[in-house]
C-alpha positions as semicolon CSV with decimal commas, in nm:
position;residue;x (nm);y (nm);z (nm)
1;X;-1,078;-6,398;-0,791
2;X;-0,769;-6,225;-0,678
3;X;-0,729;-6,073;-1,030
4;X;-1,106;-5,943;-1,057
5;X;-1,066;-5,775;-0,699
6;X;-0,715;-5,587;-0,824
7;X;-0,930;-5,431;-1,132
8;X;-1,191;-5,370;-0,906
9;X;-0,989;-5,181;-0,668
10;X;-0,807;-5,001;-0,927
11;X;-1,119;-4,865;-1,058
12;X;-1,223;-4,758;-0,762
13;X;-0,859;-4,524;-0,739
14;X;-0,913;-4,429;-1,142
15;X;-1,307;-4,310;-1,053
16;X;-1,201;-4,106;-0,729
17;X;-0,904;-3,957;-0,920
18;X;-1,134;-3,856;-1,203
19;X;-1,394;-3,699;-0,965
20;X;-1,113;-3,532;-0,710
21;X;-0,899;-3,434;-1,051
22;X;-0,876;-3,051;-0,993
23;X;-0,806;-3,106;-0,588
24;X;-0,521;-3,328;-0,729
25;X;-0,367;-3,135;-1,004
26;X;-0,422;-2,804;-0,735
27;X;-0,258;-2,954;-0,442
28;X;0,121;-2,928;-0,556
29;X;0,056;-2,589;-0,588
30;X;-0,149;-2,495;-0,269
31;X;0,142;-2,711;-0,048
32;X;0,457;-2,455;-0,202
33;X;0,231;-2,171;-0,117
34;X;0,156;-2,317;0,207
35;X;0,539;-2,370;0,273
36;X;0,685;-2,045;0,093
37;X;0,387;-1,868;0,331
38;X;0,225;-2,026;0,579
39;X;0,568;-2,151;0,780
40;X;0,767;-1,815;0,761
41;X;0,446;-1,646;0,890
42;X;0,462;-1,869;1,195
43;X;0,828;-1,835;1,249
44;X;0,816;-1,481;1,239
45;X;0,490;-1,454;1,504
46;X;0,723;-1,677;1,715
47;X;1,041;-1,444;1,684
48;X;0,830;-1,152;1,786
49;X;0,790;-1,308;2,132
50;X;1,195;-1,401;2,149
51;X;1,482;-1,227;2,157
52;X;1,819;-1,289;1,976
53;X;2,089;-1,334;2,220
54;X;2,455;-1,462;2,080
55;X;2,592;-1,790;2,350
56;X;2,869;-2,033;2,277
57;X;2,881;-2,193;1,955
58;X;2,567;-1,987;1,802
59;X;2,285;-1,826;1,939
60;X;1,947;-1,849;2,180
61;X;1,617;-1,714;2,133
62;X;1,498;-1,599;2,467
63;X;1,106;-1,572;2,553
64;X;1,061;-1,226;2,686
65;X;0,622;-1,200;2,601
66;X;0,521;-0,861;2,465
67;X;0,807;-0,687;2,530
68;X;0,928;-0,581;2,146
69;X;0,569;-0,434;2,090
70;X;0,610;-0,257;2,420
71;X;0,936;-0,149;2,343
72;X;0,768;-0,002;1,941
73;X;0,472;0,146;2,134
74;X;0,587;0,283;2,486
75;X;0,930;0,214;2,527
76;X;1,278;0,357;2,395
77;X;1,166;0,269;2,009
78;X;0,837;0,469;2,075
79;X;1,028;0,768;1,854
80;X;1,114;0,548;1,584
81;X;0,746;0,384;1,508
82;X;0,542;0,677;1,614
83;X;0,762;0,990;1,621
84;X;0,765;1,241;1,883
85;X;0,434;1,420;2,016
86;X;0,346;1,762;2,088
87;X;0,099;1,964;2,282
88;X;-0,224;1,986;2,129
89;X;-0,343;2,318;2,036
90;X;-0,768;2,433;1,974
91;X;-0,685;2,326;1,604
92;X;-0,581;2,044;1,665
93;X;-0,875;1,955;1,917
94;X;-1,078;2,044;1,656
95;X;-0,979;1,877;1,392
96;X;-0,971;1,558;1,616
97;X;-1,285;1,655;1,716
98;X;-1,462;1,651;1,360
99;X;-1,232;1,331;1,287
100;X;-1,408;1,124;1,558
101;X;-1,744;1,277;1,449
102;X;-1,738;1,210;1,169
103;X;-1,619;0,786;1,235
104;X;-1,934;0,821;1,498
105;X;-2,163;0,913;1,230
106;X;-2,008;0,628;1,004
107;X;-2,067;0,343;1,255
108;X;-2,388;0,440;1,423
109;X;-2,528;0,473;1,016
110;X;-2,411;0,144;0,942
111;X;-2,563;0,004;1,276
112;X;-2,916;0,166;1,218
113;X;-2,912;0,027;0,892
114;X;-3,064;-0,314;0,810
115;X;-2,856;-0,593;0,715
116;X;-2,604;-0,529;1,029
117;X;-2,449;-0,845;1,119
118;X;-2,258;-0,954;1,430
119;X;-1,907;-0,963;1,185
120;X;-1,967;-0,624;1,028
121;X;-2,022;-0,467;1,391
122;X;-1,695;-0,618;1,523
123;X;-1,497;-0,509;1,144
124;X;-1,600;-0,164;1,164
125;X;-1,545;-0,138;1,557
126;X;-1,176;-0,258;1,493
127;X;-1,119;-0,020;1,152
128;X;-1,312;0,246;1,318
129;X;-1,083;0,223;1,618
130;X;-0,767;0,235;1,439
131;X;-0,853;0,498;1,181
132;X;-0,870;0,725;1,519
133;X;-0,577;0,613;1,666
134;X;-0,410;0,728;1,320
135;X;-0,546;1,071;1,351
136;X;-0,487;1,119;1,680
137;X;-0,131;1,020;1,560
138;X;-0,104;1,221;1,308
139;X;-0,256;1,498;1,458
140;X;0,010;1,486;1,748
141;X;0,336;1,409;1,567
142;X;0,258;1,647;1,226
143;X;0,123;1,909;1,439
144;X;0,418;1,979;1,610
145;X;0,625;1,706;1,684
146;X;0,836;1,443;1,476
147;X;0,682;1,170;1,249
148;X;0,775;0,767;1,315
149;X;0,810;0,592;1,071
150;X;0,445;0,467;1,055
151;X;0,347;0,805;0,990
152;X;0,568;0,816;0,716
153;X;0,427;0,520;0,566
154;X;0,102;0,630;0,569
155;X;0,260;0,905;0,399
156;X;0,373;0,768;0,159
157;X;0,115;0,495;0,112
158;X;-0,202;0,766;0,074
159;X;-0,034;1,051;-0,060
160;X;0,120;0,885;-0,312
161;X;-0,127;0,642;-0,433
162;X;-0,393;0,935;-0,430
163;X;-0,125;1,150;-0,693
164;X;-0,060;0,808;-0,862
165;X;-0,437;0,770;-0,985
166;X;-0,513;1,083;-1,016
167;X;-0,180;1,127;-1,283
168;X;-0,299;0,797;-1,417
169;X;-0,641;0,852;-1,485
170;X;-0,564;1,194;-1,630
171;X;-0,347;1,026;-1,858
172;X;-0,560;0,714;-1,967
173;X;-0,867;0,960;-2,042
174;X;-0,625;1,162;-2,245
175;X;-0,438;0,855;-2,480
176;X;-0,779;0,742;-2,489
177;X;-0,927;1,035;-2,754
178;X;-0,829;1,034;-3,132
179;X;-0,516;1,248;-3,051
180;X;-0,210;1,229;-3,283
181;X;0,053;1,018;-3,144
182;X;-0,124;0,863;-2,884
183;X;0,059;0,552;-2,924
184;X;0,382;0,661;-2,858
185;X;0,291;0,807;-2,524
186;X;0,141;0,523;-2,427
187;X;0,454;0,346;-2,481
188;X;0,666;0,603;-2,327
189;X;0,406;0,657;-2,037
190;X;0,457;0,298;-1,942
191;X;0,890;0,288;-1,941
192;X;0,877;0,341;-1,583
193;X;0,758;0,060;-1,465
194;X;0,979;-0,169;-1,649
195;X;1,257;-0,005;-1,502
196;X;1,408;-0,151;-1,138
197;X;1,278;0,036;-0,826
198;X;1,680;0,081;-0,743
199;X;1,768;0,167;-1,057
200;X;1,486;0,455;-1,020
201;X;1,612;0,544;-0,669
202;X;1,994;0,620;-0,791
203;X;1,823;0,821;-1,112
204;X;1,642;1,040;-0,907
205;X;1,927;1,033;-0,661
206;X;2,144;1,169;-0,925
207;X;1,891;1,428;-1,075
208;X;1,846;1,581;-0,731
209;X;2,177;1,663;-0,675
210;X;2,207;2,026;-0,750
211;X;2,563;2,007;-0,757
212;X;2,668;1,810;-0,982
213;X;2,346;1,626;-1,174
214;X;2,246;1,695;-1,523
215;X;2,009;1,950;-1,376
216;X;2,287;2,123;-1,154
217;X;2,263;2,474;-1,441
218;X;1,872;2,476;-1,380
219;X;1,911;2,448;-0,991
220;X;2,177;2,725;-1,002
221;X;1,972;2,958;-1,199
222;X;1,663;2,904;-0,987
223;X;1,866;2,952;-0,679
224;X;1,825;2,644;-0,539
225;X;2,245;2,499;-0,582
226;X;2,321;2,547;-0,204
227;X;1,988;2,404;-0,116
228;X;2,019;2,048;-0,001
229;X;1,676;1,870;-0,074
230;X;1,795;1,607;0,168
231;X;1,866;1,811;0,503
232;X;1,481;1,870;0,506
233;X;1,252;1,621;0,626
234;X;0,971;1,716;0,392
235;X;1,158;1,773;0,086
236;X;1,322;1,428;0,108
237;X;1,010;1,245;0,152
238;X;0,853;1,472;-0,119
239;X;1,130;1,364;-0,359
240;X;1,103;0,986;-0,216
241;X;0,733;1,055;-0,316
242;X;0,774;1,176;-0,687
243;X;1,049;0,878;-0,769
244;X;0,764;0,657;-0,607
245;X;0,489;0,828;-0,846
246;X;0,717;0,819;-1,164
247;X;0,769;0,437;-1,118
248;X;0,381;0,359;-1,029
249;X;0,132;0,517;-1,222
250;X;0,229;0,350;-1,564
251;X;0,091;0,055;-1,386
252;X;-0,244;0,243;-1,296
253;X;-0,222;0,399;-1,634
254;X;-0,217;0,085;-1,828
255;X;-0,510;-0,102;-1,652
256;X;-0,746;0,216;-1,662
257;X;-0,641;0,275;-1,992
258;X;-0,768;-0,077;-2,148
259;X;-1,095;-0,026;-1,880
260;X;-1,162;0,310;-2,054
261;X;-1,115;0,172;-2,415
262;X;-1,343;-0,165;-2,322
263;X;-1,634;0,009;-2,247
264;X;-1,947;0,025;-2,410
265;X;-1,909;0,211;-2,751
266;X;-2,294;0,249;-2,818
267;X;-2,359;0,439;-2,478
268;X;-2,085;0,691;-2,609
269;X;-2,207;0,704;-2,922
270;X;-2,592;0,733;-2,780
271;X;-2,449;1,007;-2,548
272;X;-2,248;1,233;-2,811
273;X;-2,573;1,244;-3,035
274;X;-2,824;1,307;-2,741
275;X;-2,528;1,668;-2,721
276;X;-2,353;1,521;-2,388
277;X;-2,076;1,693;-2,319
278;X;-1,706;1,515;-2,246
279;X;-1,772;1,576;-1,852
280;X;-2,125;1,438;-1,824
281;X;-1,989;1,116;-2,067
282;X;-1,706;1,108;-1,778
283;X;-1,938;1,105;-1,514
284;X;-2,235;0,947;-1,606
285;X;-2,075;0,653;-1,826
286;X;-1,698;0,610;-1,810
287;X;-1,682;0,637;-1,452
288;X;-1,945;0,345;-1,371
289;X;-1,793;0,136;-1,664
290;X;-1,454;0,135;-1,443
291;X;-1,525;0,169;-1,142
292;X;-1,480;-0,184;-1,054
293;X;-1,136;-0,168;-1,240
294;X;-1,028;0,190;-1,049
295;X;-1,114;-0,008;-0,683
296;X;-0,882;-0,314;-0,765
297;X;-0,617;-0,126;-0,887
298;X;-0,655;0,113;-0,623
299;X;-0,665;-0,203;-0,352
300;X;-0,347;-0,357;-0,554
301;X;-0,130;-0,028;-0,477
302;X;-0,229;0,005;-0,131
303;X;-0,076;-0,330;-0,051
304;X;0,185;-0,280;-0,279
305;X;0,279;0,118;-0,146
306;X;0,282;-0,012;0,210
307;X;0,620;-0,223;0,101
308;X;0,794;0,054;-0,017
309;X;1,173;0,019;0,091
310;X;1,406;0,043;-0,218
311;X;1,398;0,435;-0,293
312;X;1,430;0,569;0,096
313;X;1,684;0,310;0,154
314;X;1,906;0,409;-0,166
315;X;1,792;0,784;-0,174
316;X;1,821;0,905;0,151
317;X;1,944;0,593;0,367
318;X;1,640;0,642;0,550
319;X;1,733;1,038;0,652
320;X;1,823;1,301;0,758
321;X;1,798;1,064;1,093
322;X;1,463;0,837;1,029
323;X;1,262;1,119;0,826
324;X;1,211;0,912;0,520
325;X;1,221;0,552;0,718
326;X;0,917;0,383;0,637
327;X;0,806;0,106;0,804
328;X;0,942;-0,202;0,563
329;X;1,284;-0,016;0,595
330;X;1,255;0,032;0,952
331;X;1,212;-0,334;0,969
332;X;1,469;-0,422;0,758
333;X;1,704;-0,181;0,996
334;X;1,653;-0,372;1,292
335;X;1,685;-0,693;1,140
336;X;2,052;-0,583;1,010
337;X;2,161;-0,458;1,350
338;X;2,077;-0,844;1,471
339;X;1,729;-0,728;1,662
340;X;1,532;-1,037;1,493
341;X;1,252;-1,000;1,743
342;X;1,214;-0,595;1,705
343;X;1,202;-0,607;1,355
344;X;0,954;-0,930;1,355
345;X;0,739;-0,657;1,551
346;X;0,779;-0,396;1,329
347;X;0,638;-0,652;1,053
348;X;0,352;-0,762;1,214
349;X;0,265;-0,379;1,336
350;X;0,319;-0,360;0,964
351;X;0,101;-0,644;0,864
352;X;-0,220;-0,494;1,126
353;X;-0,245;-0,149;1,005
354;X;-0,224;-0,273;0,607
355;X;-0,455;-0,572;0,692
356;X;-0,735;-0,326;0,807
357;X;-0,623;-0,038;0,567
358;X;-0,694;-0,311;0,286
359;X;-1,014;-0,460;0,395
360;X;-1,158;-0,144;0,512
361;X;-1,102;0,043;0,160
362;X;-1,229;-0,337;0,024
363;X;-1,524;-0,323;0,188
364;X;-1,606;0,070;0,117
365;X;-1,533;0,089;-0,277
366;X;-1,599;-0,261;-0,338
367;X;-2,022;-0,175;-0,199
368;X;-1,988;0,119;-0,389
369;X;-1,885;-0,016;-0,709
370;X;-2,146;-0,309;-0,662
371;X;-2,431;0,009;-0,658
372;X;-2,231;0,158;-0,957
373;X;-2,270;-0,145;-1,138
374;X;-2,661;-0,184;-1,064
């Protein structure tokens, strides 16, 4: 009796570990990510409440509320995250002006329309609300005044990413024809990215220098050797900007080049005979075809340009004063000068504006390539 309830019991384990097998096999996997994750996440939620104060034998966290965001957003850090503000001029009214018109019309579309749902109301309010905060931010601090290092970010994040696909999808049409040689650019188009983004940032570090880089004779006879590209806040984060490009749109390149090449050959072919020409065959049936491809990729950058530390840190240390600080750096700054809870803060300010950035572009591109599709 004993023996036939044993083998009854252990088919009852073998039968729930067949039907649960995936859960099973998946679990290991979900727990790391959960640990490796999940628990830092929390820690550093809890350290932007605390600040780090050195006692006897080690250190105390002290509870002091809100007061690192307060310090970031009104307080004596207020230069650092947001810049400096000046007076606002009739442009720069206006230009707010058709900015917040233009959101208006946006939202009150999307609410007229049907389908609106209680989440999609409450999404758009909060993405609507801080893509005019932004502008009045960057209306006040580039108009005039000094740009924080979120500004800079945001710099760097759309600027850059807009050049990168733009490069990149130039490129991918381009190796894509029946050109000569077209697989050795595609192999030398795609170097960059295999290279390390420090090793990129002391390249470009030494080809800037008009003193003494390998381009030092062209600077001299263009008249630019007693020019110092990193005394200038725009040239800096211009030059932060191009090492970023060089190193990122071999990536873009790549994936819209295999999109391009995996698309229907018998609407090109239909297309060509019917005397398209190589615009309408770009508009009408390569761009559908990867769309979808062109919005993850897209998506994938704009989480990955919002980390970008490596090249300001090692090309400009961040300068001249916090011109090319972005916001990952600016962390990383406070964290080294023992300020655990400010940069914690810094993250998670971090963490917001990419969080909405991300799902808002998500949500736009990702209906529009749905309608592309159909």
């Amino acid at each position: 009796m004993a023996y036939l309830e044993a083998r009854d019991r252990r088919d009852r384990v073998a039968e729930w570990v067949d039907r649960n097998a995936g859960k099973v096999f998946i679990l290991p996997a979900v727990l790391t990510l959960l640990a490796f994750s999940l628990f830092p996440l929390l820690v550093s939620a809890y350290l932007t409440l605390t600040k780090l104060k050195f006692a006897a034998g080690g250190f105390t966290l002290r509870y002091v509320e809100w007061l690192n965001f307060k310090k970031l957003i009104f307080g004596s850090q207020q230069y650092h995250l947001l810049g400096t503000f000046d007076v606002f001029g009739i442009v720069d009214w206006l230009i707010l002006g058709a900015i917040f018109a233009l959101l208006l019309f946006f939202f009150v579309r999307y609410l007229i329309r049907p389908g609106t749902t209680v989440v999609g109301v409450v999404g758009r309010s909060v993405a609507f609300v801080v893509a005019g905060a932004l502008a009045l931010l960057l209306v006040a601090t580039l108009g005039g005044g000094f740009p924080g290092s979120l500004v800079v970010t945001l710099f760097y994040v759309f600027a850059g990413v807009s050049v990168q696909f733009a490069l990149a999808l130039g490129l991918a049409v381009l190796c894509a024809q029946n050109i000569y040689g077209r697989n050795l650019f595609r192999v030398v188009f795609f170097l960059p990215i295999m290279v390390t983004p420090v090793g990129i940032a002391y390249m470009f570090r030494m080809l800037a220098d008009t003193h003494k880089g390998p381009f030092a004779d062209i600077w001299t006879w263009l008249g630019l050797a007693d020019f110092s590209w990193a005394a200038d806040p725009w040239t800096a984060r211009i030059v932060v900007l191009i090492g970023d490009t060089w190193q990122w749109t071999p990536f873009m390149f790549i994936v819209l080049l295999a999109a391009i090449e995996n698309q229907p050959r018998d609407q090109l072919e239909a297309a060509r005979i019917d005397g398209a020409g190589g615009w309408q065959i770009f508009r009408d049936i390569t761009w559908p075809a990867i769309a979808p491809v062109a919005a993850t990729i897209v998506l994938i950058r704009l989480i990955e340009a919002y980390k970008i530390i490596d090249l300001p840190n090692v090309l400009t240390s961040g300068g001249p004063g916090i011109a090319t600080e972005s916001l990952t750096l600016h962390a990383f700054v406070a964290w080294r000068t023992q300020d655990l809870g400010g940069s914690a803060a810094v993250g998670y300010m971090l963490l917001f504006v990419a969080t909405v950035t991300c799902l808002s572009f998500f949500n736009f591109a990702g209906r529009r390539t749905r309608r592309t599709e159909l």
